[in-house]
C-alpha positions in Angstrom: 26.7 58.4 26.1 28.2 58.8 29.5 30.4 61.9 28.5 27.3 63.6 26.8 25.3 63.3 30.0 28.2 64.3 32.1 28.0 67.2 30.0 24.6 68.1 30.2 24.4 67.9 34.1 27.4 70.5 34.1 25.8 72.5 31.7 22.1 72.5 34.0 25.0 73.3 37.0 26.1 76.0 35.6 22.9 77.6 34.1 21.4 77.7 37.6 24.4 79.3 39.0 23.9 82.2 36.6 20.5 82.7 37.6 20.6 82.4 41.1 21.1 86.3 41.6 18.2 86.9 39.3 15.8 85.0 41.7 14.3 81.6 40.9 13.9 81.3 37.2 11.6 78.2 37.4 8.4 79.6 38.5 5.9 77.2 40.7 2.7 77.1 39.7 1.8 78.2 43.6 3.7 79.6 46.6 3.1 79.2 49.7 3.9 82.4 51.9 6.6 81.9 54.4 7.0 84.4 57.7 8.7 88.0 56.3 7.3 87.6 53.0 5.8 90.5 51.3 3.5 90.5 48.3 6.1 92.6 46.7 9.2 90.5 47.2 7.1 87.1 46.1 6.8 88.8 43.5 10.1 90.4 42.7 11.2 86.7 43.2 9.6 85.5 40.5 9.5 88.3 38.0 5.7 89.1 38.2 3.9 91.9 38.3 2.7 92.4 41.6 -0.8 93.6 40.7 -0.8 90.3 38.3 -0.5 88.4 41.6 -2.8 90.8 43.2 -5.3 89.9 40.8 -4.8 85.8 40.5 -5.3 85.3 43.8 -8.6 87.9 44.6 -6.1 90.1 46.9 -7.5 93.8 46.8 -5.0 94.5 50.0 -1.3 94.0 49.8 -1.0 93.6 53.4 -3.7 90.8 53.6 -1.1 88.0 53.6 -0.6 85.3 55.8 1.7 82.6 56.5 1.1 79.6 55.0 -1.6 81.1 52.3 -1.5 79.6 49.0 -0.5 82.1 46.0 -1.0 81.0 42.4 1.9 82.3 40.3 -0.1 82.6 37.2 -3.7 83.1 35.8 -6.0 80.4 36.8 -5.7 78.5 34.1 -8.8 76.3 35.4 -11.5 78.7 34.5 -14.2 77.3 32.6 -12.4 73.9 33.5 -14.7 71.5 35.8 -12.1 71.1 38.0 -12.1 73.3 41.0 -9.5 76.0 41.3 -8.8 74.6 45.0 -7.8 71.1 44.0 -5.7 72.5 41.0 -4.2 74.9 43.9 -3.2 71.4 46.1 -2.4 69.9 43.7 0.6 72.2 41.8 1.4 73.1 45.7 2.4 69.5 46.5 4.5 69.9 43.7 6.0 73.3 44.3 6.8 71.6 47.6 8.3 68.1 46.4 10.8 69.6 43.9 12.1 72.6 46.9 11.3 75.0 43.6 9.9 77.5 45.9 12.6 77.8 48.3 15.3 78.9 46.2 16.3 81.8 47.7 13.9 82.5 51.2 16.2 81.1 53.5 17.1 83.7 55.9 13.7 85.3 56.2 11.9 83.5 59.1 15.5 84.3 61.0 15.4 87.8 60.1 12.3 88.9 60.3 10.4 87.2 63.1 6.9 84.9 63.6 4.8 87.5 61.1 4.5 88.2 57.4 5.5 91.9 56.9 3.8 94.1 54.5 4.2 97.1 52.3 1.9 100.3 53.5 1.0 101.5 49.8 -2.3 100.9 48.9 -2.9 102.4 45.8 -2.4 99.8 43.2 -3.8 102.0 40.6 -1.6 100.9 37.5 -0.5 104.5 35.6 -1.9 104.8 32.3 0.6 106.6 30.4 3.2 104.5 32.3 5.4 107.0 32.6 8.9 106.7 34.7 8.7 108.9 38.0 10.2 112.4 36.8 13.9 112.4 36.6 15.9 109.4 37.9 19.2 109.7 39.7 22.4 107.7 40.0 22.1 105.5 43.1 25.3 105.8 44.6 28.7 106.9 42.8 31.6 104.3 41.3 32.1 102.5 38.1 29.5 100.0 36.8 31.3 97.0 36.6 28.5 94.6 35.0 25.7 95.9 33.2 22.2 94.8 32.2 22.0 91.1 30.5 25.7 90.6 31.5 25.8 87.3 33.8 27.6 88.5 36.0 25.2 90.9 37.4 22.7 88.4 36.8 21.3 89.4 33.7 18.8 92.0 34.9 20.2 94.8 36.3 23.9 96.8 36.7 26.8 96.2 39.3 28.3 99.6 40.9 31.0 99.0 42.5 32.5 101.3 45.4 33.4 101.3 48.9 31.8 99.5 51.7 29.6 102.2 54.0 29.2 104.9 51.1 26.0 106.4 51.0 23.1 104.2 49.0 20.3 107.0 47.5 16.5 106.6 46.3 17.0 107.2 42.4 13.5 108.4 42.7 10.7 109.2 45.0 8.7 106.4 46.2 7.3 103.7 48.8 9.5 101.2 50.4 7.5 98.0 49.7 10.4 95.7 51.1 13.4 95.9 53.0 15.0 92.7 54.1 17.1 90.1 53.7 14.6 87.3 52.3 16.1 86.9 49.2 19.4 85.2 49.5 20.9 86.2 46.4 20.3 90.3 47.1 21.8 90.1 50.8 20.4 93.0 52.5 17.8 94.4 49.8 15.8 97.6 49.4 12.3 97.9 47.1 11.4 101.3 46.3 7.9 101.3 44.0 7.5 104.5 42.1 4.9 106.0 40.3 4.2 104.5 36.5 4.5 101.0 37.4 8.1 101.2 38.7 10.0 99.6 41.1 14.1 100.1 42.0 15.8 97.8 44.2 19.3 98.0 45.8 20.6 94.8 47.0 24.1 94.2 48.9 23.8 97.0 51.2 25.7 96.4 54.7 22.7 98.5 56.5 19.1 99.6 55.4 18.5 103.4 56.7 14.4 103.1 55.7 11.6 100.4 56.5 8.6 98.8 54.5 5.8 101.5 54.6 8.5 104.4 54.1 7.9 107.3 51.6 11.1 108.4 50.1 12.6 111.3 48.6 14.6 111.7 45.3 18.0 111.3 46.3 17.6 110.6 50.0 20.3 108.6 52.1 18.4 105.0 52.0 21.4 102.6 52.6 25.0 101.7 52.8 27.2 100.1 51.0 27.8 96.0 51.2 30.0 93.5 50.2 28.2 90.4 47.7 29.3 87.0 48.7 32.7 87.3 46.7 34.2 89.9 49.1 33.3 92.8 46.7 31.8 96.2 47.6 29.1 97.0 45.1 25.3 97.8 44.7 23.5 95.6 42.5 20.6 98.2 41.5 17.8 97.2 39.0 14.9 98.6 37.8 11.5 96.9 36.7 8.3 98.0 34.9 5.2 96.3 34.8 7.5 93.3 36.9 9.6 92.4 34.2 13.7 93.9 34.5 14.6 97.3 32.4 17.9 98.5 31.5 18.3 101.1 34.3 21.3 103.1 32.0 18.1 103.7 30.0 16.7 105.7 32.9 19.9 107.2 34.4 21.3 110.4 33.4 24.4 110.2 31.5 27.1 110.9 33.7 29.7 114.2 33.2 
């Protein structure tokens, strides 16, 4: 019996290790929003939709965030329910807070990014009917992709493109820089880029970040350099999700000559 739970233990181990680049798997029921969050990268942390979490929690602003605010990370599953939605809210907060579940991988971002919570400028949250991907996308950088989408290595949700450290990081579309930071431990230096059609592309790894939150980009502008993950290895990790939930971006890139 000993072995078997010896076992199991390495087996949880390793699980979580594989995830950990993928953000925090094991969703809270609430967050509560630490300084140099951003609606967007609470969101990219825990694979929601960021107009989902827009609409849980009555925000009609992306920049009305504050530290120490209360995000539910699903529907209010109280409606209807005597209970009040505030003392479900404590409650599954306490929670969040006893098991660490929530602090994962938002270590570095009250160093990094001061006493305020930072914001992204876009405010039109209009979803795209049609859902259509921005015009033509573009390779991010050049190299060889080294780990591609649902392979662990690159953590399951996006592709691994390995190069040289300081080489030129490019928007693979036009868009609004909704987070750039290093909040999320697991991406290093990280880039969000929201495009049009409920898009968003993000560029983690990068040794510097050439663009700020509240930036417009252009197709195939300079928006980063080149980092080194944790392992030593020059690469962009570069991902792309729709509707909040991780696409494979080699079914967005152009096939290469």
């Amino acid at each position: 019996m000993k072995r078997w739970l010896a076992i199991g233990l390495v087996c949880l181990l390793v699980a979580g290790c594989a995830g950990s680049l993928a953000g925090n798997r094991f969703r809270p029921e609430v967050y509560t929003v630490r300084s140099g969050d951003t609606l967007y990268s609470i969101a990219w942390r825990y694979s929601i939709d960021h107009q989902d979490l827009m609409r849980w929690n009555g925000i009609d602003n992306a920049r009305n965030l504050r530290i120490g605010q209360r995000l539910r990370l699903y529907a209010d599953r109280t409606a209807g329910s005597p209970a009040t939605a505030a003392t479900a809210t404590a409650s599954a907060d306490r929670n969040a807070e006893s098991s660490g579940g929530d602090r994962a991988d938002s270590g570095s971002s009250q160093e990094s990014r001061g006493n305020s919570v930072s914001a992204a400028k876009p405010e039109t949250d209009a979803r795209s009917a049609a859902g259509e991907p921005p015009g033509r996308w573009r390779w991010p950088t050049r190299g060889t992709v080294v780990a591609r989408f649902g392979d662990g290595r690159a953590g399951g949700r996006g592709v691994d493109i390995r190069g040289e450290r300081g080489q030129p990081i490019h928007a693979t579309a036009a868009g609004d820089v909704v987070y750039s930071g290093d909040g999320l431990k697991a991406y290093g230096r990280l880039l969000i880029v929201r495009h049009e059609g409920d898009f968003l592309s993000a560029y983690a790894h990068n040794s510097e970040l050439l663009v700020a939150e509240g930036d417009r980009v252009a197709a195939g502008q300079p928006i980063a350099r080149m980092g080194r993950t944790r392992e030593g290895t020059a690469l962009l990790h570069f991902e792309i999700r729709r509707g909040g939930s991780p696409v494979d971006p080699l079914d967005y890139l152009p096939q290469r000559e």
